[in-house]
N, C-alpha and C positions, 0 to 999 in steps of 0.2 A: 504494500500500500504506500501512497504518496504521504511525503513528510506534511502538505497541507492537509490533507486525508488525517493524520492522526491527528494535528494539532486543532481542527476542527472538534474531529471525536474527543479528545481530552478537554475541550473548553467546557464542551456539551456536559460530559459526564460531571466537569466541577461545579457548573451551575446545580445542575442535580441536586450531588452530594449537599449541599452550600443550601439552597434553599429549603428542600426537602429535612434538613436540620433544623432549620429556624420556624419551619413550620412547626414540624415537632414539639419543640421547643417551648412553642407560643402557645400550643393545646392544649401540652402539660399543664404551662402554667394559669389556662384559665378555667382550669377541668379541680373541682373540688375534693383531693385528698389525692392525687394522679401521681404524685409522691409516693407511695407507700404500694400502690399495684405494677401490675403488669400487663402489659397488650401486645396480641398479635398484631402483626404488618406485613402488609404486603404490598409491592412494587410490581406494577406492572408497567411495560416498556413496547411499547406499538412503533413502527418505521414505517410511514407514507412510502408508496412505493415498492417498500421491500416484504414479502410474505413472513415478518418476523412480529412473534409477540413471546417476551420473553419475561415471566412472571420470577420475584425473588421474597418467598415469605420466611421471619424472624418474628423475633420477641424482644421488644423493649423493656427494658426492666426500668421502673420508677428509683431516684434515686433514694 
């Protein structure tokens, strides 16, 4: 793949990371007692164009 090809895909991926945290984040902290549990997550990832959907579920743990 092209060095613009990755640095494309790496900006994309850190917006991701970066937002999808702060989302998080922001839930946590207007969610009442969201400290103290735990929740399922899931990411799912669709590509216009490309026949890809490619799903990543975890557990956030409260801190």
């Amino acid at each position: 793949m092209s060095d613009d090809f990755n640095m494309s895909m790496r900006k994309f991926l850190k917006q991701v990371g970066v937002t999808s945290q702060q989302a998080i984040e922001e839930a946590m902290r207007n969610a009442e007692g969201a400290e103290d549990k735990s929740f399922s997550a899931k990411m799912v990832l669709t590509v216009d164009g490309l026949d890809l959907e490619h799903v990543v579920t975890g557990k956030i743990e409260g801190a």
